[in-house]
KOLTI-908795 format. One line per field, with one value per residue (C-alpha): residue number from 1; residue in one letter; chain; x, y, z. Coordinates in Angstrom, 1 decimal. Last residue first. Layout:
residues N
num	NUM | ...
residu	a | ...
chaine	A | ...
px	X | ...
py	Y | ...
pz	Z | ...
//
This chain:
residues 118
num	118 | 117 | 116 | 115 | 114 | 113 | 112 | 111 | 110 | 109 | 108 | 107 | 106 | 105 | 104 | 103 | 102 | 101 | 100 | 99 | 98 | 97 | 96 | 95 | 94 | 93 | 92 | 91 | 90 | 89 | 88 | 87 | 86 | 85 | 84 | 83 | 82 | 81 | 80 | 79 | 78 | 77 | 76 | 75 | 74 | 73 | 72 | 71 | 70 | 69 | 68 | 67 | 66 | 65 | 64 | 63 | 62 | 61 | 60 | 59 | 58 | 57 | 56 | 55 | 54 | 53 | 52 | 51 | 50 | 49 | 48 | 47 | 46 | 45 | 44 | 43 | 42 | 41 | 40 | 39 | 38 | 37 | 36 | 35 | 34 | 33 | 32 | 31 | 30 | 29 | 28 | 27 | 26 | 25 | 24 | 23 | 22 | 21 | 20 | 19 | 18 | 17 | 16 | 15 | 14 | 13 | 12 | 11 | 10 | 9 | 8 | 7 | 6 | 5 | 4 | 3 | 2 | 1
residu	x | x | x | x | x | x | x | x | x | x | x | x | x | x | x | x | x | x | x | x | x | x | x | x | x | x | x | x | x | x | x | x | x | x | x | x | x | x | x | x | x | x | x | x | x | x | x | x | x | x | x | x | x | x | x | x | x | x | x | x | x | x | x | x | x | x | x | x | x | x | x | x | x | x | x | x | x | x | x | x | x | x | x | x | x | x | x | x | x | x | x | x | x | x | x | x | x | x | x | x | x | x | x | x | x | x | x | x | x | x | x | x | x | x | x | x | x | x
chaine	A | A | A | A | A | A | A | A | A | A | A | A | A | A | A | A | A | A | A | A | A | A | A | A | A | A | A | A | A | A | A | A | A | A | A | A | A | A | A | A | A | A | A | A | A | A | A | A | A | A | A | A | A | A | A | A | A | A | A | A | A | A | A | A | A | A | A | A | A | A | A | A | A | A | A | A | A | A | A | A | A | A | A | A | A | A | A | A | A | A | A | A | A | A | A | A | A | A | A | A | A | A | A | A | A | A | A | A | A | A | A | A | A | A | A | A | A | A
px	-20.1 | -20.5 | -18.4 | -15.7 | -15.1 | -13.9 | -11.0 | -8.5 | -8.3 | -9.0 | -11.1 | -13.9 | -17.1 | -20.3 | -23.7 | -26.7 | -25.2 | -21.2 | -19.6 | -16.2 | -14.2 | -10.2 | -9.0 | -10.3 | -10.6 | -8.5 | -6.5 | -9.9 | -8.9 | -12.1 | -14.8 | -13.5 | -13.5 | -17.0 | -18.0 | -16.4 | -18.1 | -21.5 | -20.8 | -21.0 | -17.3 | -17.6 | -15.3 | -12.7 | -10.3 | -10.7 | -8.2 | -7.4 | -4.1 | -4.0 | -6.3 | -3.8 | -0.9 | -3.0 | -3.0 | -7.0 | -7.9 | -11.4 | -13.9 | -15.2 | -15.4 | -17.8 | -20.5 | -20.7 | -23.7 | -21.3 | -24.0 | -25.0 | -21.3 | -21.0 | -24.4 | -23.7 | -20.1 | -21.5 | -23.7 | -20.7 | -18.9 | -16.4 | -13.1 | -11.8 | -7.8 | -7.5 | -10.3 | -9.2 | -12.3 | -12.3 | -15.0 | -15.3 | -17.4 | -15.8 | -14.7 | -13.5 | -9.7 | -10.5 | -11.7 | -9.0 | -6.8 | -8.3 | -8.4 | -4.8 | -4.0 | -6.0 | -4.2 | -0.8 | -1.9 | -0.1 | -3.1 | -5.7 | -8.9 | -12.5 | -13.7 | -17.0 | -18.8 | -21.2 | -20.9 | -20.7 | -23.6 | -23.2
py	-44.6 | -42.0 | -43.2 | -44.2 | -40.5 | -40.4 | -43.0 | -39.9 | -38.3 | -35.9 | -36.7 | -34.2 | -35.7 | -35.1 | -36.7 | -37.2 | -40.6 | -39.6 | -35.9 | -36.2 | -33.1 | -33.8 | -31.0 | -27.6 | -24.5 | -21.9 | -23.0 | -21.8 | -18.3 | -16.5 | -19.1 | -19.3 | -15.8 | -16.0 | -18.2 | -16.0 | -13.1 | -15.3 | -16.6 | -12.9 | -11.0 | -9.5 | -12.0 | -11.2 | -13.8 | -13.7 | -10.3 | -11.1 | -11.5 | -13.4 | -16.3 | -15.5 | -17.1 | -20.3 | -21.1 | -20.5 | -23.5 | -23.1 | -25.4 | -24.2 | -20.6 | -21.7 | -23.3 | -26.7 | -29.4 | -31.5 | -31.9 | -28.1 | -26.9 | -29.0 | -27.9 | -23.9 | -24.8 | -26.0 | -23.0 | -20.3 | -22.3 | -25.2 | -23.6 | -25.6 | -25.5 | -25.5 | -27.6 | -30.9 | -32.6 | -36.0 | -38.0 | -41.2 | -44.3 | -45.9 | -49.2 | -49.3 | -49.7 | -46.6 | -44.4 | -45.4 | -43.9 | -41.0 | -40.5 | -40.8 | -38.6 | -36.2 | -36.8 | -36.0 | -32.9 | -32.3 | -33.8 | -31.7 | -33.2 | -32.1 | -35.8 | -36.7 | -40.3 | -42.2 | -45.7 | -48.8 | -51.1 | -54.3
pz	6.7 | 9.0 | 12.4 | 9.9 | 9.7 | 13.1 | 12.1 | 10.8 | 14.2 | 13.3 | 9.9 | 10.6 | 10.3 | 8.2 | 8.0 | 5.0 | 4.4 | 3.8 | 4.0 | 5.2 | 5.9 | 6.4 | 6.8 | 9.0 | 6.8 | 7.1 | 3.9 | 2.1 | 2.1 | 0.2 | 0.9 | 4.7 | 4.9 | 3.9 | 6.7 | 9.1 | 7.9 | 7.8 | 11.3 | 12.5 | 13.4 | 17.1 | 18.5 | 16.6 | 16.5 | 12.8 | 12.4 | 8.8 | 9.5 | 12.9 | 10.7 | 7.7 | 9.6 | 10.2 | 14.0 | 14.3 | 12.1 | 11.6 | 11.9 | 15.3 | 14.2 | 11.5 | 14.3 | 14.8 | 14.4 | 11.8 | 9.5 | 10.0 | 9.6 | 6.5 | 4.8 | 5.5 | 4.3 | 0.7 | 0.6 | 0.8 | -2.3 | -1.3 | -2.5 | -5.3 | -5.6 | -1.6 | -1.5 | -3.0 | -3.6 | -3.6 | -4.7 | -3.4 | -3.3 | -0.3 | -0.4 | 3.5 | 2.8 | 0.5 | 3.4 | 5.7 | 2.3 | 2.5 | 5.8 | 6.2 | 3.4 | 5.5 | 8.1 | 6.6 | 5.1 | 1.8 | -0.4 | 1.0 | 1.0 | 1.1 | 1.3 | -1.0 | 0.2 | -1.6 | 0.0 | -1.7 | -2.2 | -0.6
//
């Protein structure tokens, strides 16, 4: 059985997402671990999660982050592309774990949803 090629944007703090990782391993995984805070996936990179998952920017993001009331991001009136950037530019707003595996993503909460990819 070849083992699958999965990439996990991981933040090493975040008790699910260790969880994930390690669910991941358990299930021979071929990973790559990207931990996002230090390397920001670019603009493009969230354009191919959001359409693997089949949600919108807002959706990912995690709205009780300080810097989400800071930067004003509950405003409706913002475009996915502003959202998307602020994303680029304060990555912590992203939702953890992602897990991009066979052309499909899944957010790791609760940590076995990614399992439904592999």
């Amino acid at each position: 059985m070849t083992k699958t090629k999965t990439t996990i944007f991981h933040n090493p703090r975040c008790s699910k997402s260790r969880e994930t990782l390690a669910l991941l391993e358990a299930n021979g995984a071929d990973i790559t671990v990207v931990e996002y805070l230090k390397q920001p996936p670019s603009v493009a990179e969230i354009r191919t999660i959001l359409s693997l998952l089949g949600l919108s920017a807002r959706q990912i993001m995690r709205t009780k982050e300080d810097e989400y009331k800071a930067q004003h991001l509950d405003d409706t009136t913002l475009t996915e592309e502003q959202l998307i950037a602020s994303m680029v530019a304060t990555p912590k707003l992203i939702e953890r774990p992602i897990v991009l595996a066979n052309n499909k993503a899944a957010i790791g909460r609760p940590p076995e949803n990614v399992l439904t990819i592999l």
